[in-house]
DSSP file (Angstrom, degrees, kcal/mol; ACC not computed):
  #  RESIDUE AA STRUCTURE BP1 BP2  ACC     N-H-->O    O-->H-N    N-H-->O    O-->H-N    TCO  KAPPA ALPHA  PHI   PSI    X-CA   Y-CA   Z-CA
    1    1 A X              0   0    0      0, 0.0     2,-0.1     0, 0.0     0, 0.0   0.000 360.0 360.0 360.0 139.6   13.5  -21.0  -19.2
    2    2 A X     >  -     0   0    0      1,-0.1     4,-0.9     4,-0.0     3,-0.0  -0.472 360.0-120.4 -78.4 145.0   17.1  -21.5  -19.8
    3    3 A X  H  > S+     0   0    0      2,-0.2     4,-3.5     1,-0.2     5,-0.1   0.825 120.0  55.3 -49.3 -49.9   19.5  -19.3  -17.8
    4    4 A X  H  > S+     0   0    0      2,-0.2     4,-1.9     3,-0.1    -1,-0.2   0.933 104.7  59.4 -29.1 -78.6   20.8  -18.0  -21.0
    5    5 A X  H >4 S+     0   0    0      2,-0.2     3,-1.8     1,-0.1    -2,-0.2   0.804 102.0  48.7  25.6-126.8   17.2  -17.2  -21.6
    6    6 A X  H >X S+     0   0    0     -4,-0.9     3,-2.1     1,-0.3     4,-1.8   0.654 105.8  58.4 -15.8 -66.6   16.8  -15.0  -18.6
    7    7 A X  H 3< S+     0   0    0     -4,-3.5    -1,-0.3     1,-0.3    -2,-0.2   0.822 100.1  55.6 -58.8 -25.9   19.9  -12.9  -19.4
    8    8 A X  T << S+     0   0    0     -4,-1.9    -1,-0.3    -3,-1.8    -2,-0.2   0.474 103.4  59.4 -35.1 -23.9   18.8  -11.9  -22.5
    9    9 A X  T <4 S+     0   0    0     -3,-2.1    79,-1.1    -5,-0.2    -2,-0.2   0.944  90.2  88.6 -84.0 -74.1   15.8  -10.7  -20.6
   10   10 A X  B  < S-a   88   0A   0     -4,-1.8     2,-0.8    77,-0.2    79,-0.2   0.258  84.7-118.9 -40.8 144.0   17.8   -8.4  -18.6
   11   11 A X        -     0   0    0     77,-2.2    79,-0.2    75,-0.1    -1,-0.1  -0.773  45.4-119.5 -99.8 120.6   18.6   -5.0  -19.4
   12   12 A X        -     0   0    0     -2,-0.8     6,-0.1     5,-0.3    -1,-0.1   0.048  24.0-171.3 -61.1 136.8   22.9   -5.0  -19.6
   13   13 A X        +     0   0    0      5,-0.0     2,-0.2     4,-0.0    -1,-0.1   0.690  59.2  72.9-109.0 -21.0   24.6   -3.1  -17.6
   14   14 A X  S  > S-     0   0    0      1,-0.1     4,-1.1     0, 0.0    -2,-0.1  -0.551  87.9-106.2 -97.9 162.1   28.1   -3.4  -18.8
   15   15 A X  H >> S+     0   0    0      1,-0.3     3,-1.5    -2,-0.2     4,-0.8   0.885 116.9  45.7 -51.4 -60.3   29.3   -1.7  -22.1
   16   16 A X  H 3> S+     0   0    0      1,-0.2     4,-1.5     2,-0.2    -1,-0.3   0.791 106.7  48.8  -0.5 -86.8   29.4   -4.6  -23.6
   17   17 A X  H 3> S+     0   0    0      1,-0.2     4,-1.2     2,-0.2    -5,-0.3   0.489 104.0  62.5 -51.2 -27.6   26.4   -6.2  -22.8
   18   18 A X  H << S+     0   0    0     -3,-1.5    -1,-0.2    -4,-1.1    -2,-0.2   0.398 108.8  45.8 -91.2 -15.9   24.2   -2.9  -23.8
   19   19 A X  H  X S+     0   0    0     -4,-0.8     4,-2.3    -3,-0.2     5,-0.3   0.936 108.5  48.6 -89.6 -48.5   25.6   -3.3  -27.7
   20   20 A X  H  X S+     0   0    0     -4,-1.5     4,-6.1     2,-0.2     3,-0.4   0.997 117.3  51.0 -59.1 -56.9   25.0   -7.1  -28.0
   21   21 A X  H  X S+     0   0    0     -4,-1.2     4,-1.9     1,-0.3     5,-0.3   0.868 118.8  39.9 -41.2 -82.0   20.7   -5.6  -26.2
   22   22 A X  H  > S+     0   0    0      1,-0.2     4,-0.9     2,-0.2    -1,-0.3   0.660 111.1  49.7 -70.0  -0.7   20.7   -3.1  -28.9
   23   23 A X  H >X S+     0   0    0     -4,-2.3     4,-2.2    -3,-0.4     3,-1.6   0.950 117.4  52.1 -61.0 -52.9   22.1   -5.2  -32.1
   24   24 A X  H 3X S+     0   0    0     -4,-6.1     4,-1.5    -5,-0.3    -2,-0.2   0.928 112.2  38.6 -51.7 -44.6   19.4   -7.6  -30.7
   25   25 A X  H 3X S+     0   0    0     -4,-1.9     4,-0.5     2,-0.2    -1,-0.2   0.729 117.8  51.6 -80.5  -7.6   16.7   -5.1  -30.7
   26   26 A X  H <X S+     0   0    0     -3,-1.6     4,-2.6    -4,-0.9    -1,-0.2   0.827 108.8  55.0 -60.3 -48.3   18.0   -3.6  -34.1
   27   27 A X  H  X S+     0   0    0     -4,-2.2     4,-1.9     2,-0.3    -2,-0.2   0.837 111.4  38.5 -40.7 -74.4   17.9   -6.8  -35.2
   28   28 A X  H  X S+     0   0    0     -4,-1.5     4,-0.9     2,-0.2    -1,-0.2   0.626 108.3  59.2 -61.8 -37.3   14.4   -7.3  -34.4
   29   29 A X  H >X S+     0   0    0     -4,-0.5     3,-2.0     2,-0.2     4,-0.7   0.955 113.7  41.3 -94.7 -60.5   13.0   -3.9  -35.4
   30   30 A X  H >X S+     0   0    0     -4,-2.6     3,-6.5     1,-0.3     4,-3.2   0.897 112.9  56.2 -51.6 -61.2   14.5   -4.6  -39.3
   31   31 A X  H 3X S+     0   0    0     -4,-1.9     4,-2.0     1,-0.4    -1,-0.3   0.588 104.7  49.9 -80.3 -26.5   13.2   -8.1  -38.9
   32   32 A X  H <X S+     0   0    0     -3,-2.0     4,-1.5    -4,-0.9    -1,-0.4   0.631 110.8  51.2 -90.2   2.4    9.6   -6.6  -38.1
   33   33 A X  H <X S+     0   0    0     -3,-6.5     4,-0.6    -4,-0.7    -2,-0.3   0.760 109.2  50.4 -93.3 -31.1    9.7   -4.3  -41.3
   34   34 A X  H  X S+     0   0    0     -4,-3.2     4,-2.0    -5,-0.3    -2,-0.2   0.994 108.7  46.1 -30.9 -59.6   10.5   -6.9  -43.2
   35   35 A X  H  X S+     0   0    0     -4,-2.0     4,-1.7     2,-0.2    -2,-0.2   0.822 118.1  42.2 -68.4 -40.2    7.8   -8.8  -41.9
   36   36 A X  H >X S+     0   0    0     -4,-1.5     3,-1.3     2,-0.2     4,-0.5   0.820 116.1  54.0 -56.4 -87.2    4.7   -5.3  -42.4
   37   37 A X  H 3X S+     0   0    0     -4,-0.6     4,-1.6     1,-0.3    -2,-0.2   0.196 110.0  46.0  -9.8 -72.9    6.6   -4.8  -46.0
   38   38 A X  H >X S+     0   0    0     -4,-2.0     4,-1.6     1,-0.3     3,-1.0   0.681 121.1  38.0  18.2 -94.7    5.6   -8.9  -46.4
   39   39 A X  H <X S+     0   0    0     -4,-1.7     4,-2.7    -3,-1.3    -1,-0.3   0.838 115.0  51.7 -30.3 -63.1    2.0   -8.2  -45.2
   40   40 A X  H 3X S+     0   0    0     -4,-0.5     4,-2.5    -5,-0.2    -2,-0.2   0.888 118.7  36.3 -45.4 -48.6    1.5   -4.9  -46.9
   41   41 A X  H <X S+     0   0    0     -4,-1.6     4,-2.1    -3,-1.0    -2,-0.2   0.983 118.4  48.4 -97.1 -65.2    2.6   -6.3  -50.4
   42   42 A X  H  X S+     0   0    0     -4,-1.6     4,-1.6     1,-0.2    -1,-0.2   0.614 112.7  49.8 -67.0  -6.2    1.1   -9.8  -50.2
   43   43 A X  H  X S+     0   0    0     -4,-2.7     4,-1.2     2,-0.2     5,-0.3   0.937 106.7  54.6 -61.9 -58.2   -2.1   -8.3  -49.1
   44   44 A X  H >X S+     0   0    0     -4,-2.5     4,-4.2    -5,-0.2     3,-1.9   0.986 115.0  44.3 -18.9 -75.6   -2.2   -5.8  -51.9
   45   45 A X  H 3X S+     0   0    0     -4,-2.1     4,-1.1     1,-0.3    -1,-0.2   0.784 108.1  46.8 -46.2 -49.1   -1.8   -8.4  -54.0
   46   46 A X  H 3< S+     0   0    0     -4,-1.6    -1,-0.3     2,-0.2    18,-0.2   0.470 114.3  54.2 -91.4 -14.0   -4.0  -10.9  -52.8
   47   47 A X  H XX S+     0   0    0     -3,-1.9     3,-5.1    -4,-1.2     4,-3.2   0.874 112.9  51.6 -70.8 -61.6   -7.0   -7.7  -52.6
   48   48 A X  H 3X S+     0   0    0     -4,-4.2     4,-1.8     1,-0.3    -2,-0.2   0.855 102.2  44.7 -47.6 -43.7   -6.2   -7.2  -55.9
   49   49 A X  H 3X S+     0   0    0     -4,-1.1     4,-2.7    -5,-0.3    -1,-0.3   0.754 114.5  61.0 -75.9 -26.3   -6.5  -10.6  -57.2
   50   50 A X  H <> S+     0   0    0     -3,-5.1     4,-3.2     1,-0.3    -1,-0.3   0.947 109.0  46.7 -67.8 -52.0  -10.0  -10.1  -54.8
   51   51 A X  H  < S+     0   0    0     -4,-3.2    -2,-0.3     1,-0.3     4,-0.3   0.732 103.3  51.2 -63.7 -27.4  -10.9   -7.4  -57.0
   52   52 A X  H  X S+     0   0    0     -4,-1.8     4,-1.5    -5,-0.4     3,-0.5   0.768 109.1  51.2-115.7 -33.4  -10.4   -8.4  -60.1
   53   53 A X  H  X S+     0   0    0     -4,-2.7     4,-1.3     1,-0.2     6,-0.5   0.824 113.5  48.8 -72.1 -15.1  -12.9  -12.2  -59.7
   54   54 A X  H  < S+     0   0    0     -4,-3.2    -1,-0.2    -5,-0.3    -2,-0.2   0.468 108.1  47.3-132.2  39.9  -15.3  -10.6  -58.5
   55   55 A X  H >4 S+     0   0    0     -3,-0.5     3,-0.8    -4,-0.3    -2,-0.2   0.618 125.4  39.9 -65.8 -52.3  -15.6   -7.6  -61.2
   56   56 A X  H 3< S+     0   0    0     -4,-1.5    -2,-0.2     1,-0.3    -3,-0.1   0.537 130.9  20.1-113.4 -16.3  -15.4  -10.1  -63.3
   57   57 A X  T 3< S-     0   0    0     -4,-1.3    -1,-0.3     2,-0.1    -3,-0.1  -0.305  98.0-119.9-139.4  18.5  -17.7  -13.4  -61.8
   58   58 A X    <   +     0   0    0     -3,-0.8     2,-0.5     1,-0.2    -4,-0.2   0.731  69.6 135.8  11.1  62.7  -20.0  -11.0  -59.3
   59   59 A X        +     0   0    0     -6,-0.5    -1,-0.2     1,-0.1    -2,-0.1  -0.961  25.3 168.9-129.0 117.1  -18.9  -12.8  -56.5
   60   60 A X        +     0   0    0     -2,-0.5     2,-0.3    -3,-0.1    -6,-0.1   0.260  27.6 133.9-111.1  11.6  -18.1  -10.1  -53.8
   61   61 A X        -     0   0    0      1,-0.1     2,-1.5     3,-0.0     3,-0.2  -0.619  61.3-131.5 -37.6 104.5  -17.7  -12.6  -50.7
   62   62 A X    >   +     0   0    0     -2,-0.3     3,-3.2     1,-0.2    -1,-0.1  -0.464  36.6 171.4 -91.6  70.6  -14.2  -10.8  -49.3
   63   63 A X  T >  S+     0   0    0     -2,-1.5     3,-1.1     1,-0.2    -1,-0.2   0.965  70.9  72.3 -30.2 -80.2  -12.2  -14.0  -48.9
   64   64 A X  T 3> S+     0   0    0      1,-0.3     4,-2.0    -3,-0.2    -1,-0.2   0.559  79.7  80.5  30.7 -75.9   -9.2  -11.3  -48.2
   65   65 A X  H <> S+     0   0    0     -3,-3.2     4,-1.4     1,-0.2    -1,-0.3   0.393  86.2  44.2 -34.5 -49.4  -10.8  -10.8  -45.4
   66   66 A X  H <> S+     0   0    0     -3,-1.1     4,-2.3     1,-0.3     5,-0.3   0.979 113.4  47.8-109.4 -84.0   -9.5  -13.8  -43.4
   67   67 A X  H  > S+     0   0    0      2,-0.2     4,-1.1    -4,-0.2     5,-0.3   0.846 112.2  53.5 -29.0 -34.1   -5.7  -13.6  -44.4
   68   68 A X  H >X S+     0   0    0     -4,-2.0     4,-2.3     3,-0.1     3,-0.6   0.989 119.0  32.8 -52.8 -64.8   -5.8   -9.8  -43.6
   69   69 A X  H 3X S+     0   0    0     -4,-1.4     4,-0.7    -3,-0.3    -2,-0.2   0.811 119.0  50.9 -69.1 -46.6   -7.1  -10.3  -40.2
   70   70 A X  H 3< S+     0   0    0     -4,-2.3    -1,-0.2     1,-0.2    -3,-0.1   0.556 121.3  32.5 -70.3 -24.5   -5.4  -13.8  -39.4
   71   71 A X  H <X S+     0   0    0     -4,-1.1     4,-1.6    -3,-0.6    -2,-0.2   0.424 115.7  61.9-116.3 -14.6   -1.5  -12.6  -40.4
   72   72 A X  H  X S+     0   0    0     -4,-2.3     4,-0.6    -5,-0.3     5,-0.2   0.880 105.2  46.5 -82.5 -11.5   -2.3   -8.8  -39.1
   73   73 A X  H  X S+     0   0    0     -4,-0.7     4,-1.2     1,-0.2    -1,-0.2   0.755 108.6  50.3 -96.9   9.3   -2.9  -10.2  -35.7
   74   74 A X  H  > S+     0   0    0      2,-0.2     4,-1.1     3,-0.1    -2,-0.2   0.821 111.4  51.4 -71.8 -41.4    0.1  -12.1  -35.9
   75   75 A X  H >< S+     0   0    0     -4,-1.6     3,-3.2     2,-0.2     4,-0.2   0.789 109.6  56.7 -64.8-118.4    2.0   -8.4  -37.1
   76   76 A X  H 3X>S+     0   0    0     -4,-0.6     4,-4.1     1,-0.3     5,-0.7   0.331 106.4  41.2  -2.4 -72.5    0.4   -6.9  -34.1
   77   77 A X  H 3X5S+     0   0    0     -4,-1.2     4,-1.8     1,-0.3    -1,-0.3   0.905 112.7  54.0 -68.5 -18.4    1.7   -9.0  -31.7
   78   78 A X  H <X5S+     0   0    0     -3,-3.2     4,-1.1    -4,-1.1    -1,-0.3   0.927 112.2  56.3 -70.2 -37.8    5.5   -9.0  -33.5
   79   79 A X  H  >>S+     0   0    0     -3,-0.4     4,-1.8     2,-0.2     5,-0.7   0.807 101.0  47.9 -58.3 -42.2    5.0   -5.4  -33.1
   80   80 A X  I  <>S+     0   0    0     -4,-4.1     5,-1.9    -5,-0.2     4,-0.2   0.714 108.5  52.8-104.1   5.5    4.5   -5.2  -29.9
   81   81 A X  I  <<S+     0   0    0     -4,-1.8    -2,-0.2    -5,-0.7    -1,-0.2   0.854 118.3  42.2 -73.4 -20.9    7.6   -7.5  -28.9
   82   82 A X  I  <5S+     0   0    0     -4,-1.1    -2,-0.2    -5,-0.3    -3,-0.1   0.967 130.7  22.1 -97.4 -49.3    9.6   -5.2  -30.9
   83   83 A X  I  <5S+     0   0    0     -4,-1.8    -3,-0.2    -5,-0.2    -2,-0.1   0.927 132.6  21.1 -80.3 -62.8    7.9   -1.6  -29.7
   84   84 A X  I   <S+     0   0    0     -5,-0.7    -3,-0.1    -4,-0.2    -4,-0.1   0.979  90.3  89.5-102.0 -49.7    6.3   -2.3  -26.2
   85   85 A X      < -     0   0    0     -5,-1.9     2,-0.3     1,-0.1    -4,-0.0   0.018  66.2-147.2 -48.0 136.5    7.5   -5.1  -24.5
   86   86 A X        -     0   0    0      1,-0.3     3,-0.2     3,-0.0   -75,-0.1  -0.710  18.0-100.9-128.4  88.1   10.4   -4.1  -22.3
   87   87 A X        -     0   0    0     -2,-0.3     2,-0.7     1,-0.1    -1,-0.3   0.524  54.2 -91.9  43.9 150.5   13.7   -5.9  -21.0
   88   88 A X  B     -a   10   0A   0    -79,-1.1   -77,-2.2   -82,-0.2     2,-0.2  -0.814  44.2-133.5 -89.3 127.0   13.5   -7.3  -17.3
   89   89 A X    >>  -     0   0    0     -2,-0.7     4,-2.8   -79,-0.2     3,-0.5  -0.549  15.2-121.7 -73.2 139.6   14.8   -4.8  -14.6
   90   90 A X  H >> S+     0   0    0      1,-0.2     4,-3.8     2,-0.2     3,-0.8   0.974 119.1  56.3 -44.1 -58.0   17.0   -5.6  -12.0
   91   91 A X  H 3> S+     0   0    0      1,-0.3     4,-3.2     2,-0.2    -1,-0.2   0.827 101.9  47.5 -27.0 -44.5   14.4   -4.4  -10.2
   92   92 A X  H <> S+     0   0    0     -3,-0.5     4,-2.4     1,-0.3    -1,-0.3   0.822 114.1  45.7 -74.0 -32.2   11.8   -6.5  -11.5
   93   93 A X  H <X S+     0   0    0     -4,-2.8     4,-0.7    -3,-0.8    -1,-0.3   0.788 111.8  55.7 -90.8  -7.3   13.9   -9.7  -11.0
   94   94 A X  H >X S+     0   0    0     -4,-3.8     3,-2.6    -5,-0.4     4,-2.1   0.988 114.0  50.3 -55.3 -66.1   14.8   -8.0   -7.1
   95   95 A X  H 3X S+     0   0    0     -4,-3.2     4,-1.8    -5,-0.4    -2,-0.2   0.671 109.1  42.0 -33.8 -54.5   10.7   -8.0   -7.1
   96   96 A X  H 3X S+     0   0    0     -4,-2.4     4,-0.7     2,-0.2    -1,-0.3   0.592 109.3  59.5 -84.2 -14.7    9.9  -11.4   -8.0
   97   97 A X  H <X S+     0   0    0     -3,-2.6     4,-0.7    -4,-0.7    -2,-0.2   0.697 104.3  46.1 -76.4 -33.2   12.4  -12.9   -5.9
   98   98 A X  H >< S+     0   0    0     -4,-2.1     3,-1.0     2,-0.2     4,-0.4   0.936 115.2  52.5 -76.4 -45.7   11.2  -11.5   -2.5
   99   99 A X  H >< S+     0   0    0     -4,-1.8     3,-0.7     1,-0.3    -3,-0.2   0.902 116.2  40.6 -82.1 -29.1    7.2  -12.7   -3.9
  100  100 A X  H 3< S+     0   0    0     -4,-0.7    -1,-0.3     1,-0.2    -2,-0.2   0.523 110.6  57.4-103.9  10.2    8.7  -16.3   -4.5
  101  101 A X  T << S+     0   0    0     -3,-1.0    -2,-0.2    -4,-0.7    -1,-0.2   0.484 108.3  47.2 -76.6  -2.9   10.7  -16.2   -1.3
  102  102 A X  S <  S+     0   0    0     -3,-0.7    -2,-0.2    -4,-0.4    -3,-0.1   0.379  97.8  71.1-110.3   3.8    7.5  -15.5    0.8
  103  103 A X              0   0    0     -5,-0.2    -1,-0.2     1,-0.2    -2,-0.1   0.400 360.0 360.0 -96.6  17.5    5.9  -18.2   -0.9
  104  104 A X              0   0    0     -3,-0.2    -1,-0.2     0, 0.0    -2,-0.1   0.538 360.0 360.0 -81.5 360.0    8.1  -20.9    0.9
């Protein structure tokens, strides 16, 4: 991971540095309501579309199914970079430097 990388990671301590973190995480939080809105509406659609061959041909196999399930676990996990997932702490990077300095 590029150094560049890494600081990105970090949670900013200077004024500066905490406005650039939250445009990025602003940034990220639109980018994942885009992305449900996306999901929501081409799923509608694509149920509908579900709905309406097999009223009409009685074939009730819910193809759907697979696109729901296949771009909602994609959503999930864009969700939880955006929601759960949390910056690196000084701490954390204090932390990981003492466990790979006892592993020389």
């Amino acid at each position: 991971m590029p150094a560049t990388d890494v600081a990105e990671e970090l949670i900013a301590t200077s004024e500066e540095g905490l406005r650039e973190q939250a445009l990025r995480t602003l940034k990220k939080r639109r980018d994942f309501h885009t992305h449900a809105f996306a999901y929501l509406t081409i799923n509608i659609v694509t149920w509908g579309v579900w709905l309406t061959i097999a009223m009409t041909s009685g074939t009730w196999f819910p193809w759907p199914l697979w696109v729901t399930l296949g771009w909602g676990v994609g959503l999930a996990f864009n969700g939880w970079d955006v929601y759960v997932r949390r910056p690196v702490s000084e701490n954390d990077l204090r932390h990981e430097m003492d466990r790979l300095a006892h592993l020389r």
